[in-house]
C-alpha positions as a LaTeX table, in Angstrom:
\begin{tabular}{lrrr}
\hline
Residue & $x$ (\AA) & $y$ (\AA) & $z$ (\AA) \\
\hline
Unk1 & 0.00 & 0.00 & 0.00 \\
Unk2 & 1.11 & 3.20 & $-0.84$ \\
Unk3 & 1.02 & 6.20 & 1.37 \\
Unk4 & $-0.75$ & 9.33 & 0.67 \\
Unk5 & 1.85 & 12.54 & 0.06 \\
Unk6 & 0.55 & 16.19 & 0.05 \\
Unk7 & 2.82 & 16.40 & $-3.01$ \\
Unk8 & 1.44 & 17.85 & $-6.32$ \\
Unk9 & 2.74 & 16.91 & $-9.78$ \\
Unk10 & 3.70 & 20.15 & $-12.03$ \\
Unk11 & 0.84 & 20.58 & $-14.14$ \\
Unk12 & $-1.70$ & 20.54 & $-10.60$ \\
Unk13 & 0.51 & 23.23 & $-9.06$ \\
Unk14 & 0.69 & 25.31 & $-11.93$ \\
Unk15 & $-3.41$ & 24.96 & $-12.26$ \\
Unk16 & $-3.15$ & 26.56 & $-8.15$ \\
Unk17 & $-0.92$ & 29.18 & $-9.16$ \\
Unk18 & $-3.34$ & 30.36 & $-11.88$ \\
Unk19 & $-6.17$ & 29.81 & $-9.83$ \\
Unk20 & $-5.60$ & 31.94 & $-6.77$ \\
Unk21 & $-4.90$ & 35.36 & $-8.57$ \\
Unk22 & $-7.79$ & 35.22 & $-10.70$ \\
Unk23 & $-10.10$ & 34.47 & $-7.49$ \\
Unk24 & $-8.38$ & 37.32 & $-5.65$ \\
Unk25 & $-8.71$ & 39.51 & $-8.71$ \\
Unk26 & $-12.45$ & 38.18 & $-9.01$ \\
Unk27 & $-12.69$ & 38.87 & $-5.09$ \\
Unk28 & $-11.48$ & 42.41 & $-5.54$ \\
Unk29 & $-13.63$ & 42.82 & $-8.49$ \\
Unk30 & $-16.82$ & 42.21 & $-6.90$ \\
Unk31 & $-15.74$ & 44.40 & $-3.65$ \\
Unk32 & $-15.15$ & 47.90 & $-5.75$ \\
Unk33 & $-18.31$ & 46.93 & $-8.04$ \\
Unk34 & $-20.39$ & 46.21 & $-4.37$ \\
Unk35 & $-18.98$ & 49.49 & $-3.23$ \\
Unk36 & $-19.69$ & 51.49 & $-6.02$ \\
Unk37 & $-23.09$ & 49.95 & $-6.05$ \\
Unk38 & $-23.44$ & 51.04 & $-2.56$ \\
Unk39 & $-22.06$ & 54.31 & $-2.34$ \\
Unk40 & $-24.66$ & 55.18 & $-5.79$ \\
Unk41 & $-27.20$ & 53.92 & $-3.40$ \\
Unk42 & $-26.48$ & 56.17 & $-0.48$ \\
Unk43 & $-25.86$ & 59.24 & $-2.70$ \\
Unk44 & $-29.21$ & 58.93 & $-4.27$ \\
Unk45 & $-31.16$ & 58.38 & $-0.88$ \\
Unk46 & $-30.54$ & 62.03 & $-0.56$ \\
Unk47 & $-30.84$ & 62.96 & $-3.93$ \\
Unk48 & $-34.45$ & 64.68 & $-4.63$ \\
Unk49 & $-36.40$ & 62.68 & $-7.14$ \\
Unk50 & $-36.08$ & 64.66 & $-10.70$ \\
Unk51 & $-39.72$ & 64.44 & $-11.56$ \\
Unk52 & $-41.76$ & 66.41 & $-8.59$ \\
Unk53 & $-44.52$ & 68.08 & $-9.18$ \\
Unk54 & $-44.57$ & 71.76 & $-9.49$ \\
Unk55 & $-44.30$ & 73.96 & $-6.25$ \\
Unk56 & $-43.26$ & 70.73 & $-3.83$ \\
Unk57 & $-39.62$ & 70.24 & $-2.89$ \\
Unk58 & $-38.05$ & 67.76 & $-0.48$ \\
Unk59 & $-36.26$ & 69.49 & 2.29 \\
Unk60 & $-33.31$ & 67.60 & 4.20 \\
Unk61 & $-32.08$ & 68.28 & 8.26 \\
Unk62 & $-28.94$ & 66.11 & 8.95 \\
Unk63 & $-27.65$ & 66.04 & 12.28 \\
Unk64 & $-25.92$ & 64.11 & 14.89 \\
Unk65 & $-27.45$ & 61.85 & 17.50 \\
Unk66 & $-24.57$ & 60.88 & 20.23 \\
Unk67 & $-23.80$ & 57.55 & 21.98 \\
Unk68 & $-26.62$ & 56.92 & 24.13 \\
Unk69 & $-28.44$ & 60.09 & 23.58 \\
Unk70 & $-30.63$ & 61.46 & 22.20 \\
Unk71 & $-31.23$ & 63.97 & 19.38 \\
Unk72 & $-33.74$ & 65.61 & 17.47 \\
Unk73 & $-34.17$ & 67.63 & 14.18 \\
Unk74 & $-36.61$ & 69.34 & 12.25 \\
Unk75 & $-36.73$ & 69.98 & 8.70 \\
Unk76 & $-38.02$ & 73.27 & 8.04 \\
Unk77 & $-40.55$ & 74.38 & 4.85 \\
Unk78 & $-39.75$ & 77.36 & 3.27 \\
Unk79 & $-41.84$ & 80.01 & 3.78 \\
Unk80 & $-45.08$ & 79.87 & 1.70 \\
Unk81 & $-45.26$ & 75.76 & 1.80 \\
Unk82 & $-46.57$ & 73.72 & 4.12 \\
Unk83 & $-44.98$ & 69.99 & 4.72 \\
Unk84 & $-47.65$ & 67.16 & 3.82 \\
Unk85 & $-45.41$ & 64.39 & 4.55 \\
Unk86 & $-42.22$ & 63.34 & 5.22 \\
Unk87 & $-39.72$ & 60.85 & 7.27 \\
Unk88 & $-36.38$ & 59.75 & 8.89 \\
Unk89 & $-33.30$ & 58.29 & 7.59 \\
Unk90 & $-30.14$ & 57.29 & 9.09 \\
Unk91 & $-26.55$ & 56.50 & 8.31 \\
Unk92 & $-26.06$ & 53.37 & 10.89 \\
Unk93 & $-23.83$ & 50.99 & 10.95 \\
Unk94 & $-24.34$ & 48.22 & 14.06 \\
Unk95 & $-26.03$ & 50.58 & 16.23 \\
Unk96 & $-29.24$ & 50.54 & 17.95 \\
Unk97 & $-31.35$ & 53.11 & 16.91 \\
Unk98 & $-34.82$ & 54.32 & 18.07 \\
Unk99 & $-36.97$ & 56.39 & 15.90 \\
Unk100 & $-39.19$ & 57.89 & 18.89 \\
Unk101 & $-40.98$ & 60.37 & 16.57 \\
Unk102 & $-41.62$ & 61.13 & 13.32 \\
Unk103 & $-44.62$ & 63.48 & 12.43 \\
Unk104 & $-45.43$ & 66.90 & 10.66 \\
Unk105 & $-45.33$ & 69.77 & 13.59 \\
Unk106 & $-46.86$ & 73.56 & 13.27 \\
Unk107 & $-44.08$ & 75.69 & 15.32 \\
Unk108 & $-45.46$ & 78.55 & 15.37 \\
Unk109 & $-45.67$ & 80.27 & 11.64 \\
Unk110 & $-43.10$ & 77.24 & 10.85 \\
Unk111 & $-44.44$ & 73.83 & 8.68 \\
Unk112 & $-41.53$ & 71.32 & 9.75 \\
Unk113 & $-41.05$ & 67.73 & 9.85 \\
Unk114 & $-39.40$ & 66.26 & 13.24 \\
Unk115 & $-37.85$ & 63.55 & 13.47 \\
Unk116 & $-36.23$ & 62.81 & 17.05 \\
Unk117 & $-34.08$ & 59.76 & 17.52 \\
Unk118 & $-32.63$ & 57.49 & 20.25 \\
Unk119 & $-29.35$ & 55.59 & 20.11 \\
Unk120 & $-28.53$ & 52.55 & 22.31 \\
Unk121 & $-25.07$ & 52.02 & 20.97 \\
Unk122 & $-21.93$ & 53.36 & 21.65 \\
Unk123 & $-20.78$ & 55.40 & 19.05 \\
Unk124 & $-22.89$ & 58.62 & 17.45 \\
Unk125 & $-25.03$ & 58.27 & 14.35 \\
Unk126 & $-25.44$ & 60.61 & 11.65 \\
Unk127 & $-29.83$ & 60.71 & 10.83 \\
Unk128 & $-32.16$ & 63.16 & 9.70 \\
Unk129 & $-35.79$ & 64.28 & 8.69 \\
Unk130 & $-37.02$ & 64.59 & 5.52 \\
Unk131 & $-40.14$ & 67.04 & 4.72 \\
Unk132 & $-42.12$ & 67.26 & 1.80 \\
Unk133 & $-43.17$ & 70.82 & 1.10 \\
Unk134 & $-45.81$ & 71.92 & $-1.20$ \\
Unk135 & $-47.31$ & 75.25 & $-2.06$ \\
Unk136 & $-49.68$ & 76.86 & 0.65 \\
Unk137 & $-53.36$ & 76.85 & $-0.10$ \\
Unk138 & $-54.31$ & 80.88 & $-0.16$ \\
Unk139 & $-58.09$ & 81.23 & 1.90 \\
Unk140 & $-59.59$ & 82.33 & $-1.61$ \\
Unk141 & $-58.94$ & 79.01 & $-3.67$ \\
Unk142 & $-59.85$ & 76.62 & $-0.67$ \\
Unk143 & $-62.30$ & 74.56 & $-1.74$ \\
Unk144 & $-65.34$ & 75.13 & 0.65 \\
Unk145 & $-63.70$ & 78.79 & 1.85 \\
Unk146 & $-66.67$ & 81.50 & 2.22 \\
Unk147 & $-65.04$ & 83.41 & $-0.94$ \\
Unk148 & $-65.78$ & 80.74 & $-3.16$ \\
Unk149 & $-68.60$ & 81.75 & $-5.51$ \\
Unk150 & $-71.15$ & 78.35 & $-6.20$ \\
Unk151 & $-71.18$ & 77.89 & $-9.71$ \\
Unk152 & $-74.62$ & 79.18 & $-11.22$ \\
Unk153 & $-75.96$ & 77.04 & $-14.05$ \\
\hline
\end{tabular}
């Protein structure tokens, strides 16, 4: 009986030279396209859509929420839009984060979106608010308003 080597004849070897650069080379590859996938992906999350409609804009707060703390932010309408919608994101990489609130807020003459935040981890997380803004409704085109004429006919 013979016994077993760990030996390789020339042409195997040569096959397992050949082999191993083109998986690292396949491995490195697929990390720069995953990355550029990814960062395209992040860019565009804050990217405004190119087709809203007329007189609404997205309006972005970015800020920091500390390690175990708390944080909040409010995106702000411009003046002469209202928000009618809106949300959170977050930039978080294993942490624990709490969205405690996220809701359209009148402060004051102000239409903003707030978005407040908790983090359970130990290292601070960059997160926002997002609002939608649209055109404000003047009292003469409401529908329903007292300066509405009915239509005679």
């Amino acid at each position: 009986m013979t016994k077993p080597t760990n030996r390789m004849n020339h042409w195997e070897l040569d096959r397992v030279h050949v082999a191993k650069p083109l998986v690292v080379v396949a491995l490195i590859a697929a990390t720069i396209a995953a990355s550029v996938l990814l960062s395209a992906l992040i860019i565009d999350a804050e990217a405004p859509p190119s087709e809203l409609p007329q007189g609404v804009e997205l309006v972005y707060k970015s800020f920091i929420v500390p390690a175990r703390g708390s944080a909040r932010g409010d995106a702000t309408c411009p003046v002469g839009t209202v928000v009618t919608g809106g949300g959170t994101y977050a930039n978080a990489v294993k942490a624990t984060l709490l969205v405690l609130d996220s809701k359209p807020v009148q402060d004051g003459a102000r239409s903003v979106w707030r978005a407040r935040f908790s983090n359970k981890s130990t290292r601070e997380v960059a997160v926002g608010s997002v609002a939608v803004c649209a055109a404000a409704a003047s009292p003469s085109n409401r529908r329903g308003s007292p300066r509405t004429k009915p239509a005679v006919g």
